[in-house]
ZAKOL-924115 format. One record per residue (C-alpha): y, z, x; residue in three letters. Coordinates in steps of 0.001 Angstrom, whole numbers, plus 500000, padded with zeros to 6 digits. Example, Ala and Ser with C-alpha at 12.3 -4.5 7.8 and 13.67 -1.06 7.14 Angstrom:
<sites>
495500507800512300Ala/498940507140513670Ser/
</sites>
This chain:
<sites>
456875384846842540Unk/456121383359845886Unk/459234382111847810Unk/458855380980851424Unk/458906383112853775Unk/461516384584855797Unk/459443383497859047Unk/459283379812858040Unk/462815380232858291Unk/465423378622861082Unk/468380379569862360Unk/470253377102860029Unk/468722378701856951Unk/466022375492856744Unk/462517375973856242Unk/460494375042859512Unk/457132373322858214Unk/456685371799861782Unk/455462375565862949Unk/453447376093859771Unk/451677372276858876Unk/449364374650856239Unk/452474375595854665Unk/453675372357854693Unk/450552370639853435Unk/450293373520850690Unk/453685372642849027Unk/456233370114848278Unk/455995365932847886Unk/454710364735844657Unk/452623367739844002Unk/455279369871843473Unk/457448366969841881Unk/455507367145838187Unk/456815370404837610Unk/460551369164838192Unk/460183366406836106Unk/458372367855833294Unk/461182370440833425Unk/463733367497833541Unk/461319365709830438Unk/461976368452827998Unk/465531369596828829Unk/466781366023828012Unk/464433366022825162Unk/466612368727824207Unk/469833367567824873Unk/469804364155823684Unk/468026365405820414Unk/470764367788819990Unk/473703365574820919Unk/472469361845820364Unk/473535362326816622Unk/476268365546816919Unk/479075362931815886Unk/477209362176812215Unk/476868365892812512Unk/480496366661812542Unk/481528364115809443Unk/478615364455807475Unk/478012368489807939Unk/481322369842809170Unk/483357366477806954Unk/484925365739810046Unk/487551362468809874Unk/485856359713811999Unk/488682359813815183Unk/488046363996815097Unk/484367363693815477Unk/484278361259817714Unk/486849363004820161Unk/485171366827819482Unk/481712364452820820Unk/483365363157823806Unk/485281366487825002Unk/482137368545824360Unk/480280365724826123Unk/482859366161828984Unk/482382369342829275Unk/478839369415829709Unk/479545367159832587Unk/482089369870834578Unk/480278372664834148Unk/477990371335836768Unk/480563372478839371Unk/480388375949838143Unk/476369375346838757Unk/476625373477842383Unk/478896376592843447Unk/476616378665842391Unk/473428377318844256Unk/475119376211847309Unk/477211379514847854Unk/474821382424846674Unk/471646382025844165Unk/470206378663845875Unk/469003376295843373Unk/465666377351842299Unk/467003380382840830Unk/470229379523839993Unk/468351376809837487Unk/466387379967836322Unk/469171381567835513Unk/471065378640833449Unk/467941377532831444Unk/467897381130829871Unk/471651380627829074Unk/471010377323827399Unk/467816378778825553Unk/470170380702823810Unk/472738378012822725Unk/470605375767821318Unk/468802379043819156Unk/472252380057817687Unk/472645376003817011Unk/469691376238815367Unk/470406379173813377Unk/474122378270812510Unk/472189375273811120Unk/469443377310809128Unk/470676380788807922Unk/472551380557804825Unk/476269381764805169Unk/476004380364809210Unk/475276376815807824Unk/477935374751805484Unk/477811374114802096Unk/476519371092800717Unk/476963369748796862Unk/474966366231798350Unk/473901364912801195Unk/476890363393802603Unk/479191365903800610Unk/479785369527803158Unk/481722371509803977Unk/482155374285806630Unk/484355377361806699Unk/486425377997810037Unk/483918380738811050Unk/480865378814810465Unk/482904375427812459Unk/483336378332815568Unk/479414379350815205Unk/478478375676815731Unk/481187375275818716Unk/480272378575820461Unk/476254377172820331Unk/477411374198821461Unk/479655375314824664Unk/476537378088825451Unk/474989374712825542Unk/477245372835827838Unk/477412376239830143Unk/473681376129830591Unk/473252372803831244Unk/476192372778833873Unk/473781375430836144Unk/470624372643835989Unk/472048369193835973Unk/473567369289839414Unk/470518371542840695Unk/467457369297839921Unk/467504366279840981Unk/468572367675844207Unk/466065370371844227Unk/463260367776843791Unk/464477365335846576Unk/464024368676848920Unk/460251368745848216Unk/460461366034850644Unk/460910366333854460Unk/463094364328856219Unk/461372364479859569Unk/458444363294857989Unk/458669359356857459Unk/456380359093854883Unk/457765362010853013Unk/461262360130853449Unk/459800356935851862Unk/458655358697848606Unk/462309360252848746Unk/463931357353847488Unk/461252356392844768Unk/461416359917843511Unk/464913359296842295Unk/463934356179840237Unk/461406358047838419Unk/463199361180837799Unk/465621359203835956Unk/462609357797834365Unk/461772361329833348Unk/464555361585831599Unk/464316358762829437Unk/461312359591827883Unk/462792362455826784Unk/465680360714825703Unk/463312358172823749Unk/461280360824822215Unk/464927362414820692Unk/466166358705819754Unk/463216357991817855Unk/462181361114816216Unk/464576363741816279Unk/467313361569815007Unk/464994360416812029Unk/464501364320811579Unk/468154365219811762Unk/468549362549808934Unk/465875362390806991Unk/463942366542806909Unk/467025368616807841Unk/469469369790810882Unk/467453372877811139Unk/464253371267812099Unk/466514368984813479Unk/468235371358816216Unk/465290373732816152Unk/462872371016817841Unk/465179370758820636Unk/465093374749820879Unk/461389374920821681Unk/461276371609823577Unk/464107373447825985Unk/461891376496825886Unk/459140374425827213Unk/461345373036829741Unk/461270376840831256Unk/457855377275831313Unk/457334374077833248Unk/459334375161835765Unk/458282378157836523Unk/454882376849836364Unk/454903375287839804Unk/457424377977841278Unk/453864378454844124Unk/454471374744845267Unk/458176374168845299Unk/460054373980849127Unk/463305375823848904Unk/466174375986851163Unk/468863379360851701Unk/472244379224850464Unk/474711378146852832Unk/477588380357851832Unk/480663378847849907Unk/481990375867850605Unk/484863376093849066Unk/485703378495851511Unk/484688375998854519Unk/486738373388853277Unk/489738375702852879Unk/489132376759856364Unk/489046373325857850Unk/492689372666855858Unk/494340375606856699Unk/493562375498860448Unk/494231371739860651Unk/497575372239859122Unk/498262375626860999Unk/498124372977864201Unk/499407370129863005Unk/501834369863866493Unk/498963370015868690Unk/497226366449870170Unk/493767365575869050Unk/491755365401872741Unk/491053361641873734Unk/487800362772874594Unk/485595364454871704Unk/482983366128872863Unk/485794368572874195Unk/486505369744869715Unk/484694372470869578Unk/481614373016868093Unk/478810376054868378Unk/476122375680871353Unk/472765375651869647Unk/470655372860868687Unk/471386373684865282Unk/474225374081862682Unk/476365376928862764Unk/476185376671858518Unk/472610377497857006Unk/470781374845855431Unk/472892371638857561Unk/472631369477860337Unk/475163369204862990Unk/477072366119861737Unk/478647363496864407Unk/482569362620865009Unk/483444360198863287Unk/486924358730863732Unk/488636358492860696Unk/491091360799858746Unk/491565362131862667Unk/494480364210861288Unk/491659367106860541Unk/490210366791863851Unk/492705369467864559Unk/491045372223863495Unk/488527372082865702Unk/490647371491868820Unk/490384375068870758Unk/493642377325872064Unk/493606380808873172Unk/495009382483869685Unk/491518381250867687Unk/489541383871869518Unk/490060387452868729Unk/488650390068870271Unk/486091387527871497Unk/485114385995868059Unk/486308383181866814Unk/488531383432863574Unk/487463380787861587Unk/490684380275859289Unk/491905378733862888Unk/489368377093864399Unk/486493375409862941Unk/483528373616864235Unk/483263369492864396Unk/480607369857862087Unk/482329371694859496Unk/485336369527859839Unk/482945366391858990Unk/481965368237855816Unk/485200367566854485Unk/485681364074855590Unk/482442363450853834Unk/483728364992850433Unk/487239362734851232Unk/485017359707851588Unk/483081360165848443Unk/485898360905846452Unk/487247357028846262Unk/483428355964845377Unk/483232358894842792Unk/486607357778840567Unk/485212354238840473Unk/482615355971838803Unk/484368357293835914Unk/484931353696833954Unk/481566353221833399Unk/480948356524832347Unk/483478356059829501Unk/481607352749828881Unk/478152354190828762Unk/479710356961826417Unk/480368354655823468Unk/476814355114823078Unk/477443358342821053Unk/480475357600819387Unk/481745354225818610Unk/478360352241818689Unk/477454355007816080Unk/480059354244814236Unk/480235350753814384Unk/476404351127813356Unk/476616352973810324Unk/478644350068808430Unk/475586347885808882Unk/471963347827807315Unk/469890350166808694Unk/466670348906806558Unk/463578347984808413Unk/462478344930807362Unk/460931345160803566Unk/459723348147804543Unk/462058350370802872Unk/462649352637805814Unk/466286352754807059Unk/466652353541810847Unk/469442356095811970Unk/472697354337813504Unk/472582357358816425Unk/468722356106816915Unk/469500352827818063Unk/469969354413821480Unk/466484354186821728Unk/466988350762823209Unk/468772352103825897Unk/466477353836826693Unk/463355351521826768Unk/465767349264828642Unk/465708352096831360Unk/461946352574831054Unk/461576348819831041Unk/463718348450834256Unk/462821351213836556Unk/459414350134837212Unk/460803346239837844Unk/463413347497840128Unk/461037350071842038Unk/458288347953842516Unk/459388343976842229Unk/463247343987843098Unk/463302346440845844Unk/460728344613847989Unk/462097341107847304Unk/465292342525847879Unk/464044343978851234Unk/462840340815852403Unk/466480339557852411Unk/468275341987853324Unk/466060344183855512Unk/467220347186854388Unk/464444350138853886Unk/465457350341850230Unk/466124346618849297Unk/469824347440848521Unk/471844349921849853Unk/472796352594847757Unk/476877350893847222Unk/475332347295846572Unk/473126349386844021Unk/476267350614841873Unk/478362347590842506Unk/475454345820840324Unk/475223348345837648Unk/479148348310837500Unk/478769344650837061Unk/476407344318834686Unk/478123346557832224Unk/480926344579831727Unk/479007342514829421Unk/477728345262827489Unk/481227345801826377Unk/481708341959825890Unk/478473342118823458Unk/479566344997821459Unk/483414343338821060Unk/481584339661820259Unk/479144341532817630Unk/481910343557816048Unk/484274339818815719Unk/481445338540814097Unk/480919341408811504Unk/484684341568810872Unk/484609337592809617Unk/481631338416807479Unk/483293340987805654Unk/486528338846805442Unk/484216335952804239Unk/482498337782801443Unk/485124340232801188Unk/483064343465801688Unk/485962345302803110Unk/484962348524800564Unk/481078347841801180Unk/479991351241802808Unk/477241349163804200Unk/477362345435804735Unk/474406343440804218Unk/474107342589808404Unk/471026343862810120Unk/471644347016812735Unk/469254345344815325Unk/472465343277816184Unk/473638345917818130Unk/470307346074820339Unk/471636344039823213Unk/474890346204823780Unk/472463348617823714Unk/469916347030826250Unk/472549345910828801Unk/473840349613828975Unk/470150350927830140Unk/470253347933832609Unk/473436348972834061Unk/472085352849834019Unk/469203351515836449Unk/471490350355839110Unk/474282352607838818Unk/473501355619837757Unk/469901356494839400Unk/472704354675842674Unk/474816357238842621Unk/472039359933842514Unk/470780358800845602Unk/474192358161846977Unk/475620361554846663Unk/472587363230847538Unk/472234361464850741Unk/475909361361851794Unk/476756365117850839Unk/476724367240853618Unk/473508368592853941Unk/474647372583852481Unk/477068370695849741Unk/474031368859847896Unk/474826370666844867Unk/478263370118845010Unk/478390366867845217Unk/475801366141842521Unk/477914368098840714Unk/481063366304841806Unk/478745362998840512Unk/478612364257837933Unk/481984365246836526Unk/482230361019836243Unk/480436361300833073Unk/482973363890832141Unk/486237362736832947Unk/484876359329831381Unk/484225361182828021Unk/487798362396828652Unk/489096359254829325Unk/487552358189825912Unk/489083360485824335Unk/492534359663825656Unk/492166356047825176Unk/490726356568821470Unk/494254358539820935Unk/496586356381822435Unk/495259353788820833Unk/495169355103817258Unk/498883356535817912Unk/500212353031818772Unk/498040350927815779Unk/498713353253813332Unk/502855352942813646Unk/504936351866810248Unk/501977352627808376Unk/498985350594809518Unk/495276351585809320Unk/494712350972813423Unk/491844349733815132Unk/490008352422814447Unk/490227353550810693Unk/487976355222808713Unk/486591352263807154Unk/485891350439810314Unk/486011347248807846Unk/489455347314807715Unk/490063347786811249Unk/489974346147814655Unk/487004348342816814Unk/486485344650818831Unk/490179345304820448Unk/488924348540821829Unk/485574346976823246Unk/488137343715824867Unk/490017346908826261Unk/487221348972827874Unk/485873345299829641Unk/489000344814831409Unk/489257348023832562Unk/485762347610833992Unk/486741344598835723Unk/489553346058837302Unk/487325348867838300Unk/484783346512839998Unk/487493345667842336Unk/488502348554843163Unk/484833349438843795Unk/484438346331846192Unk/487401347334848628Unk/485954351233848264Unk/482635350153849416Unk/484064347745851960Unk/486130350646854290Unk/483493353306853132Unk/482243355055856626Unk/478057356936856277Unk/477723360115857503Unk/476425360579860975Unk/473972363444860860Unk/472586364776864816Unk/468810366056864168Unk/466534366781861751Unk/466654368667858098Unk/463374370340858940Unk/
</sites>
């Protein structure tokens, strides 16, 4: 497998193409890029055809009651969005992230084979008198789980990995390269859309129509592919050392500042202390500049005579400006990252509620006689993304550049700040639809009508205003944490990006139980029943869009006293 060399190495564990421009011109940028996102393609192929319709899984197959399934969707969801950190560690401290997304794709090869089989193999699967009547023993319930948390391990070692690992195919010295930077984000989430449209469209129709096995066992190979694309362009990918853990830097930094918490921060700066060389002291960064807030951790880089011994320097009492700056970064992102975590719980009704809320409505096509799966309405969430990305990266950004001047149109906050927006009305549109349905069945009285005679494709703009939100927040906050992260934290702080999604499955979760515990005193069926006819799901929507317009204030004053990073040099 060729790696770069050891010689195109520099001191800060960077890979100097400015000594080697046939190196340079041999690897990286968009040719290298395919590979990445083909990988990225098929692994949320995978994923979304595995998970877009688990919650019909768990009350159809495993006769799950509606709150159960839709909670054991959102914490499994969750945790497919903190394993990431376990991942980000991984690359940043030791493996680097071309092998440590090696290593985690063979993981998740497994989990989704064992899904398959505990899907397949008589005694593994449950037992079904009909369709819609299973039922699953405890052991074959804890098959299915352990699959599925294989699953969420594997996934957790690529997610925060690749979309960093393909921004490094591009140089940062290299304006050109730096341009294509920013539009490689837009279509990597593009990438994963058509993966995500492939599993809305077909592999939900499979699940429901041919069988779970062929169902989950489609995803299997399509993940399997997913390997063998990346390894395929392993000759043309850039890739950057580890920079050791930093975890262990940021401890340092907060032990030392607090260890000399009596002692005055110098007026002057340039006297903290911070290694000689033109480059980082940490492999794989950039010295970063002083900046002047949270001074209090200045501290640990202010020099006495007890941080040397025997003429090193201990670094668990004195740290360089650089490293302090590394966590100041990671302080700063952390307000931006929890504003985060509302919309994720938004854009996870997707899987559970919208499901839910779609199964009590015709699913017929037309006169056609072909029903359409509730779970495959996602589909227009994702040709809303598909539809948008292009308009954004090649209409809105250069309009928006005219006005504002900015390289990218809109800067990466005024990016989210949109998206956060925007999805306030995709909870308004689900609560309006679901008002609407409730009177119909109170006008014809169809409260014990499995399915009401009201077409599905009423839920497409809910649907559609989601994938517009994605567009600007989402692909936002890929750029944003990728940029801002401290050059040998990229992982990390994907990763951290990530663990929004997570906590806002969480969150779900929580609310969905709070909820159901207070609706459900002296007897009542709650907002959320079983028969969703019967209940008040509209309440819950009203509930999630004023907690997203509390969030977009909060947001606003974030973005407002949020301070960039100040990088000295080049990333070469």
């Amino acid at each position: 497998m060729a790696m770069a060399e050891d010689d195109l190495y520099t001191k800060d564990g960077t890979v100097d193409y400015h000594n080697n421009p046939a190196k340079k011109n041999k690897t990286g940028t968009w040719k290298a890029c395919p590979f990445i996102l083909g990988n990225e393609c098929c692994e949320r192929l995978a994923y979304y055809g595995m998970s877009s319709n688990l919650v019909v899984y768990f009350k159809e197959q495993l006769n799950q009651h509606s709150t159960t399934a839709s909670n054991n969707v959102s914490n499994w969801s969750g945790t497919c969005y903190i394993t990431p950190l376990i991942g980000a560690f991984v690359a940043d401290a030791y493996l680097g992230r071309y092998w440590t997304i090696a290593l985690f794709s063979i993981i998740y090869v497994i989990g989704m084979t064992l899904l398959t089989l505990s899907a397949s193999i008589p005694g593994l699967k449950p037992t079904c008198q009909a369709k819609d009547s299973c039922h699953a023993t405890s052991t074959q319930a804890a098959v299915c789980f352990v699959a599925l948390y294989l699953i969420a391990l594997g996934t957790g070692g690529i997610k925060p990995c690749v979309s960093s690992y393909g921004a490094d195919q591009f140089d940062d010295t290299d304006e050109v390269e730096k341009k294509h930077k920013s539009s490689f984000f837009n279509w990597f989430y593009f990438s994963i859309n058509i993966g995500a449209l492939i599993a809305a469209s077909v592999l939900v129709w499979v699940q429901m129509n041919v069988g779970w096995q062929w169902g989950f066992g489609i995803p299997a190979v399509a993940m399997a592919i997913a390997v063998v694309f990346f390894f395929s362009g392993t000759r043309l990918y850039r890739n950057q050392k580890p920079g050791g853990s930093p975890l262990t830097r940021i401890c340092q930094v907060l032990i030392a500042s607090f260890r000399k918490y009596r002692i005055e921060v110098p007026a002057d700066k340039s006297l903290l202390y911070e290694c000689k060389d033109a480059e980082s002291a940490i492999k794989g960064s950039r010295k970063l500049e002083h900046t002047e807030d949270l001074g209090f951790f200045d501290k640990a880089a202010v020099e006495t005579q007890s941080d040397h011994m025997k003429g090193s320097v201990d670094p668990w009492r004195l740290c360089t400006v650089t490293q302090v700056e590394e966590l100041k970064a990671i302080i700063r992102l952390l307000p931006v990252w929890a504003t985060g975590i509302i919309f994720a719980t938004v854009y996870g009704q997707m899987s559970t509620l919208f499901v839910l809320q779609g199964l009590t409505m015709d699913a017929q096509v037309g006169k056609t006689g072909f029903e359409i799966p509730a779970a495959s309405l996602g589909i227009f969430d994702t040709l809303s993304v598909i539809f948008w990305v292009p308009i954004y990266d090649r209409i809105i950004v250069p309009v928006a550049r005219k006005f504002t001047g900015h390289k990218n149109g809109l800067t990466q906050l005024q990016r989210m700040g949109t998206g956060l927006f925007i999805s306030i009305f995709s909870m308004l549109s689900a609560g309006i639809l679901e008002l609407i349905r409730l009177r119909y069945v109170r006008r014809h009285n169809y409260y014990d009508l499995k399915v009401i005679p009201m077409s599905i494709f009423w839920q497409v703009p809910q649907y559609f205003i989601i994938g517009c939100a994605e567009v600007f927040m989402f692909i936002g906050q890929l750029e944003f944490f990728y940029e801002q992260a401290p050059d040998a934290m990229r992982s990390l702080c994907s990763a951290l990006q990530l663990t929004t999604v997570a906590l806002g499955s969480y969150l779900s979760t929580l609310l969905v139980t709070i909820v159901t515990r207070i609706s459900t005193r002296n007897g009542k069926l709650g907002w959320i029943p079983d028969n969703l006819n019967y209940g008040h799901l509209h309440y819950f929507y009203w509930l999630l869009a004023v907690l997203s317009v509390l969030n977009l204030g909060v947001f606003l004053l974030v973005a407002k006293w949020y301070t960039y990073k100040k990088p000295l040099g080049t990333l070469r």
